[in-house]
C-alpha positions, 0 to 999 in steps of 0.5 A, spaced: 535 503 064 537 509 068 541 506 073 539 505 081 539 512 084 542 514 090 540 514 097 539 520 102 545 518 105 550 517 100 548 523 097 550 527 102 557 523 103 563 528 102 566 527 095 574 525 096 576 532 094 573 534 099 575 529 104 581 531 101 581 538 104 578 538 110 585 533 112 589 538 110 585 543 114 586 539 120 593 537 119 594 546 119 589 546 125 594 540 129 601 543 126 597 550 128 595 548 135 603 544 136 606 551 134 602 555 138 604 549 144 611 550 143 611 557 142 607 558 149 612 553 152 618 558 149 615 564 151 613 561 158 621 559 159 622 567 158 625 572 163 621 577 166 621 581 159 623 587 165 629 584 169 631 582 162 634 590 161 637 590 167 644 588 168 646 583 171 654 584 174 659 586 179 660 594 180 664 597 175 670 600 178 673 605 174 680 608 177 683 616 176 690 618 177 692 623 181 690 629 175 684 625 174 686 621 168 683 614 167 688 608 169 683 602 168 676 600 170 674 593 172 668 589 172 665 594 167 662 591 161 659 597 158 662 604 157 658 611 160 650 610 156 649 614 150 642 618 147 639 620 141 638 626 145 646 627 147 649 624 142 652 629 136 646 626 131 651 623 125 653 618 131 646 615 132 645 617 124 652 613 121 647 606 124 641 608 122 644 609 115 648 602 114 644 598 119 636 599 118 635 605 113 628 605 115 629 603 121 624 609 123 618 607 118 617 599 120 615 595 125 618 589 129 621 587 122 623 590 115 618 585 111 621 590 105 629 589 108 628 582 109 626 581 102 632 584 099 636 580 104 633 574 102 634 575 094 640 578 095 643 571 098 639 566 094 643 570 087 649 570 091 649 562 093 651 565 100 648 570 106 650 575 103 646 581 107 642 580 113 635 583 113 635 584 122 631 591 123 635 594 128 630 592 133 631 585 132 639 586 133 637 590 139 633 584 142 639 579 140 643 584 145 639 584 150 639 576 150 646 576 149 646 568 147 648 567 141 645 560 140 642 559 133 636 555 136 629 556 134 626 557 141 631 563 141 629 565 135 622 565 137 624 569 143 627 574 140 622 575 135 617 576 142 622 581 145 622 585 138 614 586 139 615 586 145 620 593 145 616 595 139 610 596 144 614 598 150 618 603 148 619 608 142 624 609 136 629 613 140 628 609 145 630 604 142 635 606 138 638 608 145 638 601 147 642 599 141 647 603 141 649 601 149 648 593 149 651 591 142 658 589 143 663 591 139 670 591 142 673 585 146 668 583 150 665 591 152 659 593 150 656 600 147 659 604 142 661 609 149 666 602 151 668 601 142 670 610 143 674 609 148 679 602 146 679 605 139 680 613 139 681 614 147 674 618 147 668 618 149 662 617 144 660 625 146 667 626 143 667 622 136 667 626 129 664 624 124 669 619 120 670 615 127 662 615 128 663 611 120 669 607 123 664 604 129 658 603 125 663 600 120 664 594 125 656 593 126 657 588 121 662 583 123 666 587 129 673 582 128 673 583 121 671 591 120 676 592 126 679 599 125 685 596 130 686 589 127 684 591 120 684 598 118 683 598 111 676 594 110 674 598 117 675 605 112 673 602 105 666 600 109 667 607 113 666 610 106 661 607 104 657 608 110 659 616 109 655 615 101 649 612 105 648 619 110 649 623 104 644 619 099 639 619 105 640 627 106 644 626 114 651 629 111 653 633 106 657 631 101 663 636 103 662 633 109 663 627 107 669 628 102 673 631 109 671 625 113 673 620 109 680 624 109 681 623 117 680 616 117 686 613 120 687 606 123 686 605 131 692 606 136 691 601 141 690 602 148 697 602 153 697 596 156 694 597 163 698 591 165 703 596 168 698 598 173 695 591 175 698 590 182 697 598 183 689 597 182 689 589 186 692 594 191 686 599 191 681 595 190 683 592 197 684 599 201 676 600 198 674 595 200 676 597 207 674 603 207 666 602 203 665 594 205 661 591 200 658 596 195 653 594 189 654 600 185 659 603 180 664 608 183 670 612 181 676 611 185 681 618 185 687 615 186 695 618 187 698 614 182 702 618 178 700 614 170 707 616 167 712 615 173 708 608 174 710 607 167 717 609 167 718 605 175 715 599 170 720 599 164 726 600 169 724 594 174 723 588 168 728 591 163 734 592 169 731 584 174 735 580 169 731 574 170 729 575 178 724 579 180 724 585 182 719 591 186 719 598 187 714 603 190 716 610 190 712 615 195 711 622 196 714 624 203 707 626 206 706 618 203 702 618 197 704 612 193 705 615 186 708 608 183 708 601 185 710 595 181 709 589 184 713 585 181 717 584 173 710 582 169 703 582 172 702 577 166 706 572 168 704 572 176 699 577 180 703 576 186 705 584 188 712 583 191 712 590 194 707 587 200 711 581 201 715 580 207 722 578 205 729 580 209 731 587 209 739 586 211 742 592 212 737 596 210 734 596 217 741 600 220 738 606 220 734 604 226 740 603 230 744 609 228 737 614 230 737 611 236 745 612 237 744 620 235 738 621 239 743 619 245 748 624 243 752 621 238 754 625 232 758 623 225 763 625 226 763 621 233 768 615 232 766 607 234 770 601 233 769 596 227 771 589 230 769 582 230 762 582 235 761 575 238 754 575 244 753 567 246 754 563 239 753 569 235 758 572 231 757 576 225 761 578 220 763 583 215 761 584 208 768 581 205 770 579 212 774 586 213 775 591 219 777 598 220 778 599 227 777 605 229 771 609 225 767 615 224 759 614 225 759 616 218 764 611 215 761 605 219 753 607 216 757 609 208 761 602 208 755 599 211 759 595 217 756 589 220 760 589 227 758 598 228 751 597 228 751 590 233 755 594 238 751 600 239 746 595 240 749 593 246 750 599 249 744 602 248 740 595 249 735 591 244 729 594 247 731 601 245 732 599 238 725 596 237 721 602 240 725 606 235 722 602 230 715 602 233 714 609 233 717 609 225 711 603 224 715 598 222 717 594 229 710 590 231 713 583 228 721 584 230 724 579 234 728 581 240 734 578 238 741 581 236 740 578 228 735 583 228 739 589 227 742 586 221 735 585 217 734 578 219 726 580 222 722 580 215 719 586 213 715 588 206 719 593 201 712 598 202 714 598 211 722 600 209 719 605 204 715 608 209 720 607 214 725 612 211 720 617 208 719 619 216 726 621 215 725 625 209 719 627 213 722 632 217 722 627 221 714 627 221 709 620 221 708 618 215 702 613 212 702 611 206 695 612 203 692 611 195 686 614 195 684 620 195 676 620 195 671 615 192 665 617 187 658 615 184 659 616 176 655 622 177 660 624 182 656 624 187 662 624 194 662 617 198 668 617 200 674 622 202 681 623 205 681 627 212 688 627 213 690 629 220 696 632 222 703 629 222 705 627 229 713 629 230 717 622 231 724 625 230 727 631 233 731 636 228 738 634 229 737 627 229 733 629 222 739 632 219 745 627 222 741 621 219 740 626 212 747 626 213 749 618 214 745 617 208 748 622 203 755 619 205 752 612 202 751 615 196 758 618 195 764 615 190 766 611 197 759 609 200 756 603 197 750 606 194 754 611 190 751 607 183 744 610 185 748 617 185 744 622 181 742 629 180 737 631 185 738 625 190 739 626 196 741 620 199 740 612 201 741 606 204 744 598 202 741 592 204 743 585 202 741 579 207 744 572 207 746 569 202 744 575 197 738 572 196 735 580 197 738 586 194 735 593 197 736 599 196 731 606 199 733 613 196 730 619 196 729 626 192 726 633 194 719 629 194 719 622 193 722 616 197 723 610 192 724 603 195 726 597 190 727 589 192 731 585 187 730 578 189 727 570 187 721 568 189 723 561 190 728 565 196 735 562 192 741 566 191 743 571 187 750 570 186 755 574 189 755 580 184 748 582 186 748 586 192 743 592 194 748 597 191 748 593 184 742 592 181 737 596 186 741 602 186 741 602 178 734 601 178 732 606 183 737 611 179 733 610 172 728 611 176 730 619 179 733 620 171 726 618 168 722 622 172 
């Protein structure tokens, strides 16, 4: 009447919801198992946790002028690195303030901030705020990945352990403020110092240590440069979050808040590109390879180099144009390659085109050193050696003139026949001991600029003259140093080597000044300080030269077209090379 009683067996089956639980509790344990699979797998596909601090990247090279002023920098991605230490502390404090308030009282993470966070988007509908302690952000850094996958984020979840365990907060914090990118590409708070207020971070005050830490939370959007107006509202809030957290005082605040301003940008080191491609390459002759950053002194004058760019794209007209413009002892001071680096790289002062009448001078020292003087008469008429038979610029002879007028008027057939009479061999010594004669052909169109030659050979060339008739070698640096200013490298100069006597020097001084009178065809380079110079335009006007010089500096400027065409007619050496050169003198 009670029923059939159970069995042993069936008395010791599982009920269903204990069947129920266990089946949970194996599913938790497979997920379990597949998770920590997965996240092994992840943390095995990991870098060395150590190589992943170091960087990875070519040597930074940074280039000075010669007062020391900072030109650009290649290859450098991060500015000079900070420290709680050395920093002003309210640099360091503007983050913490904004970025993680507790950034020194939690672990890895923040539970307390990531829940904030996570309310305060679930009542807004959106992210609204971020809950990334300053370690997790230091560990996005550090990866430099912006990919929004699970295995990264678990790996930077093992990194922040990882950091949290290796080193301390400072530390940390040092970390941070080198690596987080904030301006074009550059990382650390150094590079965002430098492009933004043109200071190092050692330098910032504290309104422009809040204008930095403003852009943490979208670099673009909070840019002092590009949105000046949400960089300062955020500033000022960040300067409320010091005081309230005790970093600041009040009155410091209210005085910060009124010396915010927009970021000025940098000047546009485009000006300085074909001059730094240039050094790069005398660096690499003079070190080889090298593997770590250095900092090149140069001779570059920063606002000459300025004012020579302007001249040369404002004055070329739709061609090209070049300019060097060099000490007499042969410091470069200013080298413009070409109209825009940005349009082409290709340096223009070191190319080989036809110099035309620019080369004479060579003709008329050997002439001099012979025993002719200025005053000394020659014969302008019609030349003809075989099937050579140039002629003069308008197809115009003088007869009998002075040296002075042949070279002034810059006269084809004068030149040809004193090469004549004193042979083409004794023209291309002359040349080679001034060191512009290793490539010239021994033909009669030579002496007329027909063998091709670079502006930076003609530029040297004349600074010989200028010299006192002393070698010249042109040079760009001055020394190379580590960062720390450790000396890798230094010029040695060694005495001149005298090339040209003294009355030859100041007969030839003289042809030259005559070419920048009202007669001569340089007269449109005429300028206070100038003391004299010489034309060239070679066939067809497809080159238009024009070397001059001042007291201290010997300037060389090409005009001309890269596809080799012509000009026209109205574009000679004593046209726009001439004007170019004198903006140049009037500038400086």
């Amino acid at each position: 009447m009670f029923g059939r009683r159970l069995s042993e067996r069936e008395r010791k089956r599982p009920t269903l919801k204990a069947r129920f639980i266990a089946f949970l509790i194996n599913c938790f344990m497979i997920v379990a198992a597949v998770v920590a699979v997965y996240v092994l797998i992840v943390f095995l596909q990991m870098p060395s946790l150590d190589s992943i601090l170091k960087e990875t990247r070519l040597p930074a090279v940074t280039f000075l002028d010669n007062n020391g002023r900072e030109i650009r920098s290649s290859n450098r991605i991060m500015g000079t690195p900070v420290s709680t230490k050395t920093l002003p502390p309210y640099v360091w404090q503007s983050i913490v303030s904004i970025e993680d308030k507790r950034f020194f009282e939690h672990g890895a993470m923040d539970p307390r901030g990531m829940t904030r966070a996570l309310l305060s988007n679930m009542i807004h509908g959106r992210i609204a705020a971020g809950g990334s302690s300053i370690t997790q952000q230091t560990a996005k850094n550090v990866f430099l990945s912006r990919d929004k996958k699970v295995s990264r984020k678990i790996q930077e979840m093992i990194l922040s352990y990882w950091l949290e365990n290796r080193f301390n907060k400072n530390q940390i914090l040092d970390l941070y403020m080198n690596r987080v990118s904030l301006v074009g590409g550059l990382r650390g708070i150094d590079s965002a110092a430098r492009v933004l207020f043109q200071k190092s971070a050692m330098e910032l005050n504290i309104a422009e240590s809040a204008q930095i830490a403003a852009m943490l939370k979208a670099p673009t959007t909070y840019s002092p440069l590009k949105n000046p107006e949400k960089n300062i509202t955020r500033a000022r809030v960040i300067l409320k979050e010091m005081v309230r957290q005790e970093y600041i005082t009040l009155d410091q605040a209210r005085t910060a808040a009124k010396m915010m301003h927009p970021a000025q940008p940098v000047s546009d080191t485009n000006i300085h590109r074909y001059w730094t491609d240039f050094v790069i390459d005398e660096v690499g002759s003079r070190l080889g390879d090298f593997n770590s950053d250095i900092r090149v002194y140069t001779t570059l004058d920063i606002p000459l180099q300025e004012q020579a760019a302007a001249v040369v794209s404002r004055s070329v007209d739709g061609h090209q144009g070049a300019a060097v413009v060099m000490s007499h002892d042969g410091a470069i001071r200013a080298m413009v390659g070409g109209a825009d680096y940005q349009s082409s790289q290709f340096n223009r002062c070191l190319s080989v085109r036809q110099p035309g009448s620019s080369f004479k001078p060579i003709v008329y020292l050997v002439a001099l050193e012979k025993g002719m003087r200025p005053d000394g008469y020659v014969n302008d008429s019609p030349f003809v050696i075989g099937d050579y038979n140039p002629k003069n610029y308008n197809e115009k002879y003088y007869g009998d003139i002075s040296l002075s007028t042949a070279f002034s008027k810059s006269v084809n057939s004068v030149p040809l026949k004193l090469t004549e009479k004193y042979g083409i061999d004794e023209v291309l010594s002359m040349a080679g001991r001034l060191g512009v004669g290793s490539k010239l052909r021994r033909e009669y169109s030579t002496v007329l600029g027909a063998s091709e030659m670079s502006l930076m050979d003609l530029t040297t060339m004349y600074s010989v003259i200028w010299n006192n008739g002393k070698s010249v070698r042109p040079y760009s640096i001055t020394k190379i140093t580590t960062p720390d200013g450790r000396i890798i490298y230094e010029r040695n100069p060694s005495d001149a080597i005298r090339l040209l006597n003294s009355n030859t020097v100041m007969y030839m001084n003289e042809l030259l000044s005559d070419v920048v009178k009202p007669s001569g065809t340089g007269h449109r380079a005429a300028a206070p300080g100038v003391l004299g110079g010489k034309t060239g335009t070679s066939n067809d006007n497809r080159d238009a030269w024009f070397i001059g010089s001042t007291n201290d500096l010997t300037i060389g400027v090409w005009v001309g077209n890269d596809d080799f065409s012509s000009m026209g007619k109205k574009v000679t050496g004593g046209t726009i090379p001439a004007e170019i050169f004198k903006q140049i003198v009037i500038s400086k």
